[in-house]
C-alpha positions in Angstrom: 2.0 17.7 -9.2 0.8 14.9 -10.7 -1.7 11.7 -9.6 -0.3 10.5 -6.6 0.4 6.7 -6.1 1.5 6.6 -2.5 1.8 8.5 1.0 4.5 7.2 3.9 4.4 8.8 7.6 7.6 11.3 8.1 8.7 12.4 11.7 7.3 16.3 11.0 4.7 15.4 8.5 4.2 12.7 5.4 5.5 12.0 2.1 4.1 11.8 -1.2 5.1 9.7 -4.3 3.6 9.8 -7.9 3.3 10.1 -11.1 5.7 13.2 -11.8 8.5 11.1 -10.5 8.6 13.1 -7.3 8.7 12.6 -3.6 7.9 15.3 -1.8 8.0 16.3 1.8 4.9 17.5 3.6 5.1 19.4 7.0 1.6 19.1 9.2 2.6 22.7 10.0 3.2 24.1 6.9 0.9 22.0 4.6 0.3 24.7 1.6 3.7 24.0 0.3 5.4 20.8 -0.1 9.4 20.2 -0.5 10.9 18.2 -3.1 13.1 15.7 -1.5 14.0 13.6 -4.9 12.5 13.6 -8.6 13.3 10.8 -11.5 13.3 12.8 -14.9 10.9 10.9 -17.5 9.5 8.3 -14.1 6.8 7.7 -12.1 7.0 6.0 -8.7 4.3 3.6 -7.8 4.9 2.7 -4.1 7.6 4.3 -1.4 8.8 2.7 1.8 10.9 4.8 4.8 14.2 3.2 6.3 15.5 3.5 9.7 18.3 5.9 8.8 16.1 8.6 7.2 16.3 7.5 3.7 13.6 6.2 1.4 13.1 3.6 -1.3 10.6 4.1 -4.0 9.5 1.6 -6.8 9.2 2.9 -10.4 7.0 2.7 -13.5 10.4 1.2 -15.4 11.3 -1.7 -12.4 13.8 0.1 -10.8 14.4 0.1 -7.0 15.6 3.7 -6.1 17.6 4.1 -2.6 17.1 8.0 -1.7 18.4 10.1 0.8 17.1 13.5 1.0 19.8 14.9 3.3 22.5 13.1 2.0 22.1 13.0 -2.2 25.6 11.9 -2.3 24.2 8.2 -0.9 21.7 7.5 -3.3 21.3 4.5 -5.5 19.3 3.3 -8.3 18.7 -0.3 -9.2 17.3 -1.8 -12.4 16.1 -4.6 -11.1 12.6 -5.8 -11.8 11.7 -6.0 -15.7 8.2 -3.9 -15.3 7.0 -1.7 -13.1 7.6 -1.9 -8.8 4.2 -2.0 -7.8 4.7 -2.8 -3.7 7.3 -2.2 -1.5 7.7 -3.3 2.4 10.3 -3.0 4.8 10.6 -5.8 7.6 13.3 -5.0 9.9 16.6 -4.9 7.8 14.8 -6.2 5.4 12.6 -4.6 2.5 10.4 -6.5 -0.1 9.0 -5.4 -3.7 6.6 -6.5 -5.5 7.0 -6.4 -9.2 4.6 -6.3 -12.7 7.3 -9.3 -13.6 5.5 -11.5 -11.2 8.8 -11.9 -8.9 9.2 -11.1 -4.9 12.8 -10.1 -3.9 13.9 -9.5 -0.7 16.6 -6.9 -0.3 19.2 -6.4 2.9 18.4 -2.4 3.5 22.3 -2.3 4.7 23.9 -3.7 1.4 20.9 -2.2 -0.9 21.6 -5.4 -2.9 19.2 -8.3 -3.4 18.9 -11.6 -0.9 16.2 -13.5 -3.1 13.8 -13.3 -5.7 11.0 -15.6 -6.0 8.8 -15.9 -9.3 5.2 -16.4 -7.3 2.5 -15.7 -10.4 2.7 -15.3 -14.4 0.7 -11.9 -13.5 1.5 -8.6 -11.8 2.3 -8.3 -8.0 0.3 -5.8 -6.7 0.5 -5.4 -3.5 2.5 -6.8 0.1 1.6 -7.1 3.9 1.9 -8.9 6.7 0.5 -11.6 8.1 0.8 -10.7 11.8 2.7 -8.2 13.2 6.0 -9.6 15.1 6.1 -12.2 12.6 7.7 -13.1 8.8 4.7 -14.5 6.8 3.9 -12.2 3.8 0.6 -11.7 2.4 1.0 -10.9 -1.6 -1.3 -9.9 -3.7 -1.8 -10.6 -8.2 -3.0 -10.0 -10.9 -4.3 -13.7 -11.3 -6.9 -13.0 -8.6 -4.7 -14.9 -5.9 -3.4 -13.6 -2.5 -0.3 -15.6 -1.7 1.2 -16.8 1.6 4.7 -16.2 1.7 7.6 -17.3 4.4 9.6 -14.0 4.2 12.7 -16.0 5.6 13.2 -18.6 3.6 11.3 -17.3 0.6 8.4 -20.4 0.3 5.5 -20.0 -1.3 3.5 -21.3 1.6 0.1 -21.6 0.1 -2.3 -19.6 -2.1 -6.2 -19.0 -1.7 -8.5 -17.2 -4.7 -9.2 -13.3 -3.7 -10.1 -10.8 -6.2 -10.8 -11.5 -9.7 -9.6 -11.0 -11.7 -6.9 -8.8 -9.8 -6.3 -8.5 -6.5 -4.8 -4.6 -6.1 -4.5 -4.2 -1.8 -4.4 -6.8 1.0 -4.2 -5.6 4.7 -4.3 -7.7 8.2 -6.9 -7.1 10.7 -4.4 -5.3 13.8 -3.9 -8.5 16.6 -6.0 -10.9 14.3 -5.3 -13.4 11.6 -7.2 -12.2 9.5 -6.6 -10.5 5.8 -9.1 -8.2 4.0 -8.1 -8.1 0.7 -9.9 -5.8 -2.2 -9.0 -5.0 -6.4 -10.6 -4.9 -9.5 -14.0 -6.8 -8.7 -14.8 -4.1 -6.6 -15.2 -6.6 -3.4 -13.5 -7.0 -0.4 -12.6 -10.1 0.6 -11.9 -12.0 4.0 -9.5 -14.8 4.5 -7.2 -16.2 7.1 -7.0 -18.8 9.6 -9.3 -16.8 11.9 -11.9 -15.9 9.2 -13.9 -19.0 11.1 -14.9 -16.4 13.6 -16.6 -13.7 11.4 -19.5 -16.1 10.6 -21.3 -15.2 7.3 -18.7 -12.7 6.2 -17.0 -13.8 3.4 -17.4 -10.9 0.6 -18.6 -7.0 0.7 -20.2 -5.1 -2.6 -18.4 -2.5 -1.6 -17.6 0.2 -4.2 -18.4 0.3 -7.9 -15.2 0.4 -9.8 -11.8 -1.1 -8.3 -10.6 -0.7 -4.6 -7.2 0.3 -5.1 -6.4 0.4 -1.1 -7.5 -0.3 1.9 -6.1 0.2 5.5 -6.8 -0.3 8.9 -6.9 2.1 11.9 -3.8 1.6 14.4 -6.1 0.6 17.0 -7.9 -2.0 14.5 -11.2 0.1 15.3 -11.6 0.9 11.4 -11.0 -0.2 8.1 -10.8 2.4 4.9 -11.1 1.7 1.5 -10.2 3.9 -1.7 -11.6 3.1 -5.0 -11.4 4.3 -8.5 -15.1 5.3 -8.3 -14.0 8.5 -6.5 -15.1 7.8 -2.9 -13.1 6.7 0.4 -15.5 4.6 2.6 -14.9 4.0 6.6 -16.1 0.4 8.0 -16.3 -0.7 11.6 -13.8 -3.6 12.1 -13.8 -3.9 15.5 -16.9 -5.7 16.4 -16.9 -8.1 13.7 -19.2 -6.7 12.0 -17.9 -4.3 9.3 -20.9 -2.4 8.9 -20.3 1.0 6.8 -20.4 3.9 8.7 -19.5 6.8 6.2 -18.9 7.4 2.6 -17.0 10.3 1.8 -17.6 12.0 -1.9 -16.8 14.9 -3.9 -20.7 16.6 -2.8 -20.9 16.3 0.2 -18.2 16.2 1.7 -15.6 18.0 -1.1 -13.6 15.0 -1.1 -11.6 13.4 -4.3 -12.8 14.4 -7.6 -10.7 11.5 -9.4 -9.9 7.8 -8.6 -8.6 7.5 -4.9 -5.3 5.5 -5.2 -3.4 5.5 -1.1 -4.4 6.1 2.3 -2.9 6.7 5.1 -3.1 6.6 9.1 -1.2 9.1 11.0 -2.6 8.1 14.3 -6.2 6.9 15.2 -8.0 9.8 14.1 -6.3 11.4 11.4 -6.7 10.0 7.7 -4.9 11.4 4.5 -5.6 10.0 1.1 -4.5 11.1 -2.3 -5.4 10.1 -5.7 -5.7 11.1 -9.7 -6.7 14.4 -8.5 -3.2 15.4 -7.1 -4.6 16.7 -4.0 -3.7 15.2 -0.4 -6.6 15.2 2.1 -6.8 15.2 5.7 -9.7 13.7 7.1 -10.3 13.6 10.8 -12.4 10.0 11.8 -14.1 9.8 15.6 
């Protein structure tokens, strides 16, 4: 194994992209050894996405969109499509999104695997995609000029822009049953926006790590927010009293967490955390 870039939920387990230019298949069960469900010779997958009919679609270092189907090899696909590396992928519906180092959003149709729209939004890197509210459209991008940008994910309009994280803006999530975004990157801060950042009064940035967050996610139940940084440690914040106070920093000490940068998290349910990073080890951490 190498660094690893990105985890996705599977029905039995998890999956695990990175650096190697594998995705392999984790079983809670059976978590000492790990299936390989599809490898890129000579790539590296940044981001990974799960479709409705078992397949998977991963984003590589060299901007291709790869369409995978474990049980079925026979069905899979690989487009060159973005001209630098797929940093972000989403699926909404039939519909998936990826974010690309060329600065363009393109929306895909998941039954076609061919592309709808592309959008140029920055000059800089994409790095990251969420959504604005569950149930809806809007799309919350994050770029490399420091920017978190508002997108319709319909009609593919920029809606508006608002300054985040300078001078990169790396992870952007959405409170759960709020409008509010959290974003985080290279400036080691996170960040608050939104049309109902009015009601956090005060609480515009957190200091919150000493090198880059490289992701942050919230609890299912909106009761926590998580953050992974490059410094090494994953940090748990209360989110749902307004407050975000930090309850607990996990390190490599104390607590024999990552040795190496902390690059994806993940939420199986509300008490069970995994995150992975440089290190090439997964981690299960249980929260409450």
């Amino acid at each position: 194994m190498a660094a690893i870039y990105a985890l996705r939920p599977a029905p039995d387990g998890l999956y695990s992209a990175g650096a190697d230019g594998f995705i392999v298949h984790w079983h809670r069960e059976d978590v000492d050894f790990g299936r390989v469900v599809a490898k890129v010779e000579r790539g590296k997958f940044f981001c990974l996405e799960t479709l409705p009919d078992g397949g998977l679609v991963a984003g590589a270092l060299d901007g291709g969109v790869h369409w995978l189907y474990p049980e079925e090899p026979t069905r899979n696909k690989h487009v060159a499509h973005h001209v630098r590396p797929v940093y972000a992928t989403l699926r909404v519906g039939n519909e998936l999104f990826t974010a690309g180092g060329d600065g363009a959003l393109t929306k895909w149709d998941i039954t076609t695997q061919r592309t709808v729209e592309s959008v140029q939004l920055s000059p800089n890197s994409l790095r990251c995609i969420a959504l604005a509210d569950q149930g809806g459209d809007t799309l919350l991008v994050g770029a490399s000029d420091g920017k978190v940008y508002r997108v319709d994910g319909s009609t593919m309009e920029i809606m508006s822009s608002a300054e985040a994280n300078q001078p990169s803006t790396f992870t952007v999530a959405t409170l759960p049953g709020r409008s509010v975004y959290v974003s985080g990157g290279r400036d080691a801060q996170l960040r608050f926006g939104g049309a109902g950042v009015t009601d956090y009064p005060g609480l515009v940035t957190i200091d919150a790590h000493n090198s880059t967050v490289n992701a942050l996610a919230f609890s299912p139940d909106g009761k926590y927010l998580t953050t992974a940084s490059r410094d090494k440690t994953v940090k748990l914040w209360r989110a749902d009293d307004r407050s975000f106070d930090l309850l607990k920093v996990a390190e490599v000490v104390r607590d024999r967490g990552h040795v190496n940068s902390v690059n994806t998290l993940l939420w199986l349910d509300d008490h069970t955390l995994i995150t992975a990073g440089d290190d090439r080890r997964i981690l299960e951490w249980r929260v409450g």
